[in-house]
C-alpha positions as CSV (number, residue, x, y, z in Angstrom):
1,X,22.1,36.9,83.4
2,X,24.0,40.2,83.3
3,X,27.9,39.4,82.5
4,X,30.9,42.2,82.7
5,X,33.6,42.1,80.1
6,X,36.6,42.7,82.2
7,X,40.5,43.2,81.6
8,X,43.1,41.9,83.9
9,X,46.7,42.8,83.7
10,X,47.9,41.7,87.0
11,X,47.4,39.0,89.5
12,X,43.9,38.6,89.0
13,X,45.5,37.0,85.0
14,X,46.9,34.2,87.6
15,X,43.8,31.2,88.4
16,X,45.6,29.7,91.4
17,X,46.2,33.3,92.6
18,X,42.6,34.7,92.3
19,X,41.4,31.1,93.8
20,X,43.6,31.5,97.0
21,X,42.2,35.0,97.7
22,X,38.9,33.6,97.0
23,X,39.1,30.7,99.5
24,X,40.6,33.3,102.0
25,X,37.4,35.6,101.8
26,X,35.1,33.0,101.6
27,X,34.1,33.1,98.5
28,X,33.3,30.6,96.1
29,X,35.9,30.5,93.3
30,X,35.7,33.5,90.4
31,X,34.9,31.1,87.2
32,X,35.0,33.3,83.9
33,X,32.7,32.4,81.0
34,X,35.2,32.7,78.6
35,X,38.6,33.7,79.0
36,X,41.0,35.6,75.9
37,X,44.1,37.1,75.7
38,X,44.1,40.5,74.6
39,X,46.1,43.9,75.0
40,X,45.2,47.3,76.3
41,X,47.2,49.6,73.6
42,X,48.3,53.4,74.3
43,X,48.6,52.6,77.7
44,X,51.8,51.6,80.1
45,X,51.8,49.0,83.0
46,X,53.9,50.8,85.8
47,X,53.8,49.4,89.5
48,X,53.3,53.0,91.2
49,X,51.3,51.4,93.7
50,X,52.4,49.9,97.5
51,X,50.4,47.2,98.1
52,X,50.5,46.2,101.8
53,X,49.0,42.7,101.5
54,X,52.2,42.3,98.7
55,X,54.4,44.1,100.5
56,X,55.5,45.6,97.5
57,X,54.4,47.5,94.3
58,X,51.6,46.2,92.5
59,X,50.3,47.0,88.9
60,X,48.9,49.6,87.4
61,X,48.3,51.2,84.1
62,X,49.1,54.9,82.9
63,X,48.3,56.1,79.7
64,X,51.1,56.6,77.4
65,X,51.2,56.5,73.6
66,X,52.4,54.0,71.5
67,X,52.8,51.4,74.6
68,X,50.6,48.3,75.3
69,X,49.7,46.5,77.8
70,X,48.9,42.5,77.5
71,X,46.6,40.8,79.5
72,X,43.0,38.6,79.7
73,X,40.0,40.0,78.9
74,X,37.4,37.6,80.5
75,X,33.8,37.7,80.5
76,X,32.3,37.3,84.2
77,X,28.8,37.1,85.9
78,X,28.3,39.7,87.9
79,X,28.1,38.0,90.7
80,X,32.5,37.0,90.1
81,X,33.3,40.8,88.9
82,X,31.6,42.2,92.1
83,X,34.7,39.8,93.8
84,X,37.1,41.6,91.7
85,X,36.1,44.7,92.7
86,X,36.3,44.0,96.2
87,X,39.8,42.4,95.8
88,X,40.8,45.7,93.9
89,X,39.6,47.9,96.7
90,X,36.9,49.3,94.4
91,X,36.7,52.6,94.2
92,X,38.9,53.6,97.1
93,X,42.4,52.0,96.1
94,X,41.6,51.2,92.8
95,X,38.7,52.6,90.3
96,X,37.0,51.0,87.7
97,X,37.6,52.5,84.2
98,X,36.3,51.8,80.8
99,X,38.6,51.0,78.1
100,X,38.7,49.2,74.7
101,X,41.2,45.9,73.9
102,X,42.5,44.3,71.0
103,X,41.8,40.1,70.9
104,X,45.3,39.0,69.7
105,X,43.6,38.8,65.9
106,X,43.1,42.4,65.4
107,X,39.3,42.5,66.8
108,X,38.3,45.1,68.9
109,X,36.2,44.8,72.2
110,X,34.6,47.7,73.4
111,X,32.6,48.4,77.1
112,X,35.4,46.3,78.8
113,X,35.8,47.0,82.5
114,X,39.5,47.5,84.6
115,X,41.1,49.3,87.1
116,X,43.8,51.9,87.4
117,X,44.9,52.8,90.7
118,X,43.4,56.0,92.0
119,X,45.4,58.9,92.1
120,X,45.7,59.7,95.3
121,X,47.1,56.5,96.1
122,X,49.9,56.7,92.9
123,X,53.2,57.0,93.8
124,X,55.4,59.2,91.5
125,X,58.2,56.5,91.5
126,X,57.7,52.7,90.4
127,X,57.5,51.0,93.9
128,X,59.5,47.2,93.2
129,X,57.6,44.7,93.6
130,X,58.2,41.0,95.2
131,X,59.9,38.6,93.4
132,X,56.4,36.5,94.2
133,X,54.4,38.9,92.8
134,X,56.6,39.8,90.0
135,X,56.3,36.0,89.2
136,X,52.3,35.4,89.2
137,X,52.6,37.9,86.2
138,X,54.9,36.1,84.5
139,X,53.6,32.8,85.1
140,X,50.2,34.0,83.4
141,X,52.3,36.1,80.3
142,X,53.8,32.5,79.7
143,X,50.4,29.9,80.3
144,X,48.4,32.5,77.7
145,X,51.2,33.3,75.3
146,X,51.8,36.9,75.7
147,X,54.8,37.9,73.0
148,X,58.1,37.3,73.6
149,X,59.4,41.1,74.4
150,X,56.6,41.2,77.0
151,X,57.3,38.4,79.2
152,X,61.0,39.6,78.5
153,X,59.8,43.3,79.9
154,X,58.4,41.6,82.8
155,X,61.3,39.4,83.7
156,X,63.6,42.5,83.5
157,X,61.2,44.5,86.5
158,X,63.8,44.9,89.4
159,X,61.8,43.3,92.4
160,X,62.7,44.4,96.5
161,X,64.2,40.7,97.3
């Protein structure tokens, strides 16, 4: 069995969130192997990105120095992370990249999939995003533990309602 070590930084952190979009596609339900928290460093999480199905910006990552970016690096089938692509409008809206995280003591993981939003669909401004969206992402930095000036960065995102 092949299985795709893969980062998520956004809605696809939240379970009741990926499992709704799941049911809606008719899918059956993304289950990871193994699920970890772990943060994408040098990079930024910006929400340049109008999502229509969110009505509002969505995440994405740029790379910038010295930032980080938390999220849950999960180990999927291949079967789930062909889902995931398809839920990130893979390679049209957003393309797979490879990066390397950091478990939350000190051990890297290398070969571990995401997706940044492809340029041509980056907007040079942060769109907001909605206060529901906004609120899957912190839901999921609070379940998994993310550190306290995270979840604090997060809560301080101005959202469009």
């Amino acid at each position: 069995m092949k299985v795709i070590k893969y980062f998520a930084y956004g809605s696809n952190m939240h379970e009741k969130d990926l499992e709704r979009w799941c049911k809606k596609k008719n899918y059956e339900p993304i289950k990871p192997l193994e699920r970890r928290v772990a943060v994408l460093k040098n990079w930024k999480l910006v929400f340049n990105y109008y999502s229509t199905s969110r009505k509002g910006g969505a995440a994405n990552i740029k790379p910038q120095k010295g930032c980080e970016v938390w999220g849950i690096l999960m180990v999927l089938k291949e079967e789930d992370y062909k889902k995931i692509k398809k839920k990130e409008g893979a390679p049209y809206y957003y393309k797979e990249i490879t990066v390397e995280v950091e478990t939350k003591d000190g051990k890297k993981i290398y070969d571990v999939k995401t997706f940044k939003v492809a340029e041509e669909h980056e907007e040079e401004d942060d769109i907001s995003p909605t206060r529901e969206y906004l609120n899957i992402l912190i839901e999921s930095a609070e379940k998994y533990r993310f550190p306290r000036w995270y979840i604090e960065m997060l809560k301080s995102i101005k959202t469009k309602d």
